[in-house]
C-alpha positions as CSV (number, residue, x, y, z in Angstrom):
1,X,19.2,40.0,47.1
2,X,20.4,42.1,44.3
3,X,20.7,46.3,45.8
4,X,21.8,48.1,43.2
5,X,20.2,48.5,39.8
6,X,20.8,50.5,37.0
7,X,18.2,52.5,36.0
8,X,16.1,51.4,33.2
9,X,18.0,53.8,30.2
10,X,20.6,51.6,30.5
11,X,19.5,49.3,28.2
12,X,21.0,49.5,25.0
13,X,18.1,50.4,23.0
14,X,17.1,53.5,25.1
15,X,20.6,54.6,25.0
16,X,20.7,55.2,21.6
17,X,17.3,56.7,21.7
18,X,18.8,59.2,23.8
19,X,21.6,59.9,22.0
20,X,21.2,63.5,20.3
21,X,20.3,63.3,16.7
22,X,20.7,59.3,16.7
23,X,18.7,57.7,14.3
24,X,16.3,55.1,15.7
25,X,17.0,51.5,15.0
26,X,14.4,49.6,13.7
27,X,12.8,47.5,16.7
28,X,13.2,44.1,16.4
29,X,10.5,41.1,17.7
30,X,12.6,40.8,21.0
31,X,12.9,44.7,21.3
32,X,8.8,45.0,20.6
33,X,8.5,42.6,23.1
34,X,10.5,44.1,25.5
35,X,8.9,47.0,25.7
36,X,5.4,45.6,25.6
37,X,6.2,43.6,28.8
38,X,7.8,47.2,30.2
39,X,4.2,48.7,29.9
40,X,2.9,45.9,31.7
41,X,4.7,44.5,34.5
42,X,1.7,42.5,35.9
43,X,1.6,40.4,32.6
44,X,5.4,40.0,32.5
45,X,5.3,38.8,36.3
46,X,2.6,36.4,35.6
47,X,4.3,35.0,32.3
48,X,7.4,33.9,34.8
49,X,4.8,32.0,36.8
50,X,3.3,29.9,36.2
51,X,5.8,30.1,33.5
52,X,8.7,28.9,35.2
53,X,7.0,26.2,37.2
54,X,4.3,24.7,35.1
55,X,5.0,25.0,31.1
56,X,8.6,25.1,31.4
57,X,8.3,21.7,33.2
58,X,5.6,20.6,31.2
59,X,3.7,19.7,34.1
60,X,1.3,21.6,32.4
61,X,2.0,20.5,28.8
62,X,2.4,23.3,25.7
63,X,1.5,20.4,23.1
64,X,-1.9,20.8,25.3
65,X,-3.0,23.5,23.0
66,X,-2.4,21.8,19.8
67,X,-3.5,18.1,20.6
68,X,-5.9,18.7,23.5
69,X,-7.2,22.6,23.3
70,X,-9.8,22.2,26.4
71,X,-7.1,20.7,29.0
72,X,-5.1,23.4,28.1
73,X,-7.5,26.8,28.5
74,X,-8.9,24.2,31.9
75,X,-4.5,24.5,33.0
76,X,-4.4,27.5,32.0
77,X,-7.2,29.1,33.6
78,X,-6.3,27.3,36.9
79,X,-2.6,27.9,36.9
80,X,-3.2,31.3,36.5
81,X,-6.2,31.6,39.2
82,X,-3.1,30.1,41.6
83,X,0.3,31.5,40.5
84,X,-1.1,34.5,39.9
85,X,-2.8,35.8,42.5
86,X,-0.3,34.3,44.8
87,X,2.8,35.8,43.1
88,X,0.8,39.2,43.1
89,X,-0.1,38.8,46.7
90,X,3.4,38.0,48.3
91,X,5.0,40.6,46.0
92,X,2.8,43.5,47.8
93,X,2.8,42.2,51.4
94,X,6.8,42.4,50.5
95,X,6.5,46.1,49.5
96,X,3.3,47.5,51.6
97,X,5.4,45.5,54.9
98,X,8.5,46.5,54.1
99,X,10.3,43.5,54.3
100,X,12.8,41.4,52.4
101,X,13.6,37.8,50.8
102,X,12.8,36.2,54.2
103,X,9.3,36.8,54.7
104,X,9.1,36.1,50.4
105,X,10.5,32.4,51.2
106,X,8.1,32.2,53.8
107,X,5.1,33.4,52.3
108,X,6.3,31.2,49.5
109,X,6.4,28.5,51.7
110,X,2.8,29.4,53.1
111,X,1.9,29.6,49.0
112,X,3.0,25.7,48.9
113,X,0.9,24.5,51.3
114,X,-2.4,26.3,50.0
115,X,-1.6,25.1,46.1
116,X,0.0,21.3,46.9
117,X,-2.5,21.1,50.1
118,X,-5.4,22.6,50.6
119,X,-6.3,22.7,46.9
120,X,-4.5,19.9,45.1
121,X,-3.9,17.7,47.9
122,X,-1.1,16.5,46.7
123,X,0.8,16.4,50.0
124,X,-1.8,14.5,51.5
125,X,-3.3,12.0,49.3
126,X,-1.2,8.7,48.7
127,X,-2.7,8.4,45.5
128,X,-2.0,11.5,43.5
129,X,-0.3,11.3,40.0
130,X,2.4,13.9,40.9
131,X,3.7,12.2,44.1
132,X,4.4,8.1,42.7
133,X,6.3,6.3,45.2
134,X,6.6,9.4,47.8
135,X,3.0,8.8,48.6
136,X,3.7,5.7,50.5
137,X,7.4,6.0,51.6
138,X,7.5,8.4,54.1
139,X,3.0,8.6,54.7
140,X,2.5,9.2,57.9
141,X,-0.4,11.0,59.8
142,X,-2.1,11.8,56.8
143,X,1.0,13.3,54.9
144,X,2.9,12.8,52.1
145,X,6.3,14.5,54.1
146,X,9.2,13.4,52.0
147,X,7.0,14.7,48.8
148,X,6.4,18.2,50.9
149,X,9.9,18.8,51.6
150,X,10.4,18.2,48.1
151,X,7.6,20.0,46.6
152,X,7.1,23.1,49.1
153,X,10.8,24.4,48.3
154,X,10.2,24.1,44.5
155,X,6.8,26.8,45.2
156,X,9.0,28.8,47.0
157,X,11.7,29.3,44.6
158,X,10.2,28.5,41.4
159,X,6.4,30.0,41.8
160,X,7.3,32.9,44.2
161,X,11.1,34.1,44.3
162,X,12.4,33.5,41.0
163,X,10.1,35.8,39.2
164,X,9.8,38.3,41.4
165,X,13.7,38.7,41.5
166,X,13.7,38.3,37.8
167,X,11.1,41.5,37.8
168,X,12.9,43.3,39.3
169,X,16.2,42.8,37.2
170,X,14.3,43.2,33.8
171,X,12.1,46.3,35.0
172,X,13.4,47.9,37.7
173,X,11.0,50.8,37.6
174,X,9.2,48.1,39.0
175,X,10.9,48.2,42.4
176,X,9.1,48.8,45.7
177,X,6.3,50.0,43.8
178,X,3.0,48.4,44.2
179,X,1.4,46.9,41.2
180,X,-2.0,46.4,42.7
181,X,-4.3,48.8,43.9
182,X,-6.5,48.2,47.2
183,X,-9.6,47.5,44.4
184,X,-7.0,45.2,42.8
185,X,-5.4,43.3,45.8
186,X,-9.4,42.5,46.9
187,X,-10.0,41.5,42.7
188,X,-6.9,39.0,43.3
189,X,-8.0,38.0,46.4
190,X,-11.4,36.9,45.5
191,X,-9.8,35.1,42.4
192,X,-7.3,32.9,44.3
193,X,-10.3,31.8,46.7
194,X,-12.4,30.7,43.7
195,X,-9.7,29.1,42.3
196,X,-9.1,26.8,45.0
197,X,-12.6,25.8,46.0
198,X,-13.1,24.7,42.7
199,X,-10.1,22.6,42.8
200,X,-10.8,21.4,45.8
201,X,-13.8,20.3,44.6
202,X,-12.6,19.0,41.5
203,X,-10.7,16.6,43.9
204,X,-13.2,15.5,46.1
205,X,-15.8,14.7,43.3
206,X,-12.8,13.8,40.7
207,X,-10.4,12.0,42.5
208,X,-12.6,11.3,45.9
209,X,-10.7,12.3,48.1
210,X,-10.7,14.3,51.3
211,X,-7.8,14.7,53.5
212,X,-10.2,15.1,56.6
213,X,-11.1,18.4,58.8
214,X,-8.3,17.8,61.4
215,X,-5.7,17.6,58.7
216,X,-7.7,20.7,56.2
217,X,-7.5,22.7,59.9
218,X,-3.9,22.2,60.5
219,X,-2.8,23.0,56.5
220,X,-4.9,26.6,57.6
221,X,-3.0,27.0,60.9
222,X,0.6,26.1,59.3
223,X,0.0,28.8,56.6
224,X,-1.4,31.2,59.0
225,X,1.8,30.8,61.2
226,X,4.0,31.7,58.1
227,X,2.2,34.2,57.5
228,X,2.3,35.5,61.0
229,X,6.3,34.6,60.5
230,X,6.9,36.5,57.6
231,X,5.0,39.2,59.0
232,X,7.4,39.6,61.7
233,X,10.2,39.0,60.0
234,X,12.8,41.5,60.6
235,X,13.2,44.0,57.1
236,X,16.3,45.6,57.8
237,X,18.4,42.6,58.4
238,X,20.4,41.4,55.0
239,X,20.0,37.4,54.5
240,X,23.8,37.5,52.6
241,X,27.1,37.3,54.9
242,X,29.0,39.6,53.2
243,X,28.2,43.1,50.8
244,X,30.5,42.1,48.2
245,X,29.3,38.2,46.5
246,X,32.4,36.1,46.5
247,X,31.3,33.4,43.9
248,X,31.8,34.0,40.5
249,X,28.7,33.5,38.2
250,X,29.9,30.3,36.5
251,X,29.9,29.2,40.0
252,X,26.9,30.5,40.7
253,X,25.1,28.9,37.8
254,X,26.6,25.4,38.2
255,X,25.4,25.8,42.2
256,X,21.6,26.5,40.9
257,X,22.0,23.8,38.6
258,X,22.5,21.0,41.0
259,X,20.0,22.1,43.6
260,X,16.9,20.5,42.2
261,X,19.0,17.2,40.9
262,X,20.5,16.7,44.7
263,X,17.5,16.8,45.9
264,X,15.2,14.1,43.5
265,X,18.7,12.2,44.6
266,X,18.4,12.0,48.0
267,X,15.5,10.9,48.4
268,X,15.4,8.4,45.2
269,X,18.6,6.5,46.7
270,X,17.7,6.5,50.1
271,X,13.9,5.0,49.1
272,X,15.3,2.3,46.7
273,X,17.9,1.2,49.5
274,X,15.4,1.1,52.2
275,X,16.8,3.8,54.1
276,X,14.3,4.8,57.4
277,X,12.0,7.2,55.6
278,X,12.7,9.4,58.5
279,X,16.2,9.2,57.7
280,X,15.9,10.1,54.3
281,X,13.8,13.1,55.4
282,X,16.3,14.5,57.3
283,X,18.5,14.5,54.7
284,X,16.7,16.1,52.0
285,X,16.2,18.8,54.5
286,X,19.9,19.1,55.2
287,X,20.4,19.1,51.6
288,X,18.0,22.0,51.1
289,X,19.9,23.9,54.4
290,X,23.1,23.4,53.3
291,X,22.4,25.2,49.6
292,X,21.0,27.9,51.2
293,X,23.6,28.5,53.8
294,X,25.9,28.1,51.3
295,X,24.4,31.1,48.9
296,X,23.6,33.3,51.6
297,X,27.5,33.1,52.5
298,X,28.7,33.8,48.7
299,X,25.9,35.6,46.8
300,X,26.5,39.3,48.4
301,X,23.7,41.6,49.1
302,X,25.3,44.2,46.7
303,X,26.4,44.4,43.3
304,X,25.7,40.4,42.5
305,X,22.8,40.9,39.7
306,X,25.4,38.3,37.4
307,X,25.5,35.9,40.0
308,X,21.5,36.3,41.0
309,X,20.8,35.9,37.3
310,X,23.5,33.1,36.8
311,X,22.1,31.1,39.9
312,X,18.3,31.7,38.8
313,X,19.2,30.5,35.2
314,X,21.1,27.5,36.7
315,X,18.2,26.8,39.2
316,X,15.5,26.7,36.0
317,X,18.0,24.4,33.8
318,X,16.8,21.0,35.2
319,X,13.3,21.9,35.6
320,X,13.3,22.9,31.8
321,X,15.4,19.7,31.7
322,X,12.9,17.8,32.8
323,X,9.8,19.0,31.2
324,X,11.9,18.5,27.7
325,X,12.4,14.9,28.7
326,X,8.6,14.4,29.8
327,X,7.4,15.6,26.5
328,X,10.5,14.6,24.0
329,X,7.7,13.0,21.9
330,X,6.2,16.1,21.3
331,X,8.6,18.8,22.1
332,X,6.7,21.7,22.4
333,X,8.4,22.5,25.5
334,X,11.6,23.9,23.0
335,X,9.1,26.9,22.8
336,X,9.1,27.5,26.5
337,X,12.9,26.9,26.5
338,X,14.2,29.3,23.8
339,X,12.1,32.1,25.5
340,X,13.5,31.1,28.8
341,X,16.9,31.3,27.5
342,X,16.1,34.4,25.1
343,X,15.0,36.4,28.4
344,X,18.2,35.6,30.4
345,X,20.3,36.3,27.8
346,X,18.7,39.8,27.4
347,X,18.9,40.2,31.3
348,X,22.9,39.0,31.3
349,X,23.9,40.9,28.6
350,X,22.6,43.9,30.7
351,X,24.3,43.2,34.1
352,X,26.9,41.0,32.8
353,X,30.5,41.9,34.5
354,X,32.2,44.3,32.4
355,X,36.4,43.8,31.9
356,X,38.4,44.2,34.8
357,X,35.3,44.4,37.4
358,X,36.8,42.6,40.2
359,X,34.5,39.6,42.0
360,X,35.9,38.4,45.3
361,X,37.0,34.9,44.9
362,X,37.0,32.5,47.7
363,X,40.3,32.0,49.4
364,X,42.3,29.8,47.1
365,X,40.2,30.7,43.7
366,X,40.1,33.7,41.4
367,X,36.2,34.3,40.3
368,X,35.5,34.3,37.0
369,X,32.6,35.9,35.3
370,X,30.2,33.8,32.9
371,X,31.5,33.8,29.1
């Protein structure tokens, strides 16, 4: 989404390191960090997921390592045997293939399938903690379908898209450069298979359950089609309308922040009033459609880093939201939540709109930056 970046001496602190005959300011704890996470991208990428998606939701719980220290290295070790390798993965068929956000939302769609499917089973099994009352509204063949179309956009944005965005933007050194070698991408490879046998198997012997070989097949043949999508996906083809984003970042932010919520609505109104599950489907889908048609006309495809960062930072609110409420008791999710906020304030206050940088409104509305 965002094109152009300033390079990476545009951060404050490496200006005045450059300036002649400047004396150094004494690095902070955010500044140390920083520049440890500059060093090592890889770690930086996999701190946003499963970051974003598991501890700041608290579907993985922080007050884990305090109150129960062996479910928390088991999460750990699994969330990072999945997110990472699969964040790693998508990020270099995107470079080595040349192609754009497309074939990322597919792959992160094909992601989806392989975590909540074949090795959680989550979008199959009636039963599973995660899913509640989805597991039997809207069961059919052997699926949970209104908890996929919930739960496969969530990996795509959340798991996938948001952090490698978000990379880019806080190390753009970073960008279209590999961060896996051909050793590496095998390493990462053979990590993500072990990782989902074994929860696989942790299912079958944990939970007993087995969604059955016709229904295992076709989870393999929908994420080989993405695949075989994204790899065709055309790379020189920009996914925004227009070159100039005409939505100002406040706008922007309050968008991202009423994704998720619209969603969890639909289908939690249209299940409680009895609505045809089918129905209800439909319209979570068109829900979905309609926010990204609706970006794609007003983000830009240039120059729109505040209004990338301002939607990303609006997308993560109710997630965080959530995981707060889920573990208000203990809130050990406020760690998760002041980094979160910490890191997006660092990123806004390096691409932020400067005075009298003109946004294109929408007819009718003068855009206005984020204050």
């Amino acid at each position: 989404m965002a094109e152009s970046l300033p390079p990476e001496d545009s951060h404050p602190l490496e200006q005045v390191r450059q300036a002649p005959g400047a004396q150094l300011p004494r690095a902070g704890p955010l500044q140390r960090a920083f520049s440890f996470l500059r060093r090592h991208p890889i770690l930086c990428l996999l701190l946003l997921t499963p970051g974003i998606p598991e501890y700041l939701s608290s579907s993985s719980p922080l007050y884990a390592i305090v109150l129960n220290p062996a479910q928390f290295i088991f999460q750990l070790t699994a969330n990072f045997g999945l997110y990472g390798p699969g964040v790693l993965l998508i990020r270099e068929a995107m470079i080595r293939w040349n192609k754009g956000w497309a074939s990322v939302l597919l792959l992160g769609a094909a992601y989806g399938i392989l975590e909540e499917g074949v090795a959680l089973s989550t979008l199959f099994d009636p039963k599973a903690a995660p899913v509640g009352q989805l597991g039997y509204f809207g069961h059919w063949a052997g699926v949970n379908w209104i908890w996929s179309a919930t739960i496969i956009p969530v990996h795509m944005l959340f798991s996938i898209s948001i952090p490698i965005l978000v990379l880019g933007l806080a190390l753009p050194s970073t960008r279209g450069r590999s961060l896996l070698s051909k050793r590496g991408i095998k390493a990462v490879v053979v990590i993500l298979v072990a990782d989902i046998a074994s929860l696989m198997l942790l299912i079958i012997l944990g939970e007993h359950f087995w969604m059955g070989d016709p229904v295992f097949v076709a989870s393999l043949a929908a994420i080989a089609f993405l695949v075989w999508l994204a790899r065709r996906a055309p790379s020189d083809v920009p996914l925004a309308r227009t070159d100039s984003p005409r939505a100002s970042p406040r706008r922007m932010a309050i968008l991202g922040i009423i994704f998720y919520p619209s969603t969890l609505l639909v289908s939690g109104v249209g299940m409680s009033e009895g609505a045809p599950a089918l129905v209800v489907l439909l319209l979570v889908i068109l829900t979905q459609g309609l926010f990204l048609v609706y970006v794609l006309r007003v983000a830009g495809s240039s120059n729109n880093e505040p209004q990338v960062i301002a939607l990303s930072f609006g997308l993560i609110i109710p997630i965080a939201a959530i995981g707060l409420i889920a573990t208000i008791t203990v809130p050990a999710a406020l760690v998760g939540d002041l980094a979160m906020v910490l890191f997006f304030r660092m990123l806004w206050r390096r691409y932020r709109i400067r005075p009298n940088a003109p946004v294109a409104a929408e007819p009718g509305e003068r855009g206005k930056g984020l204050s």
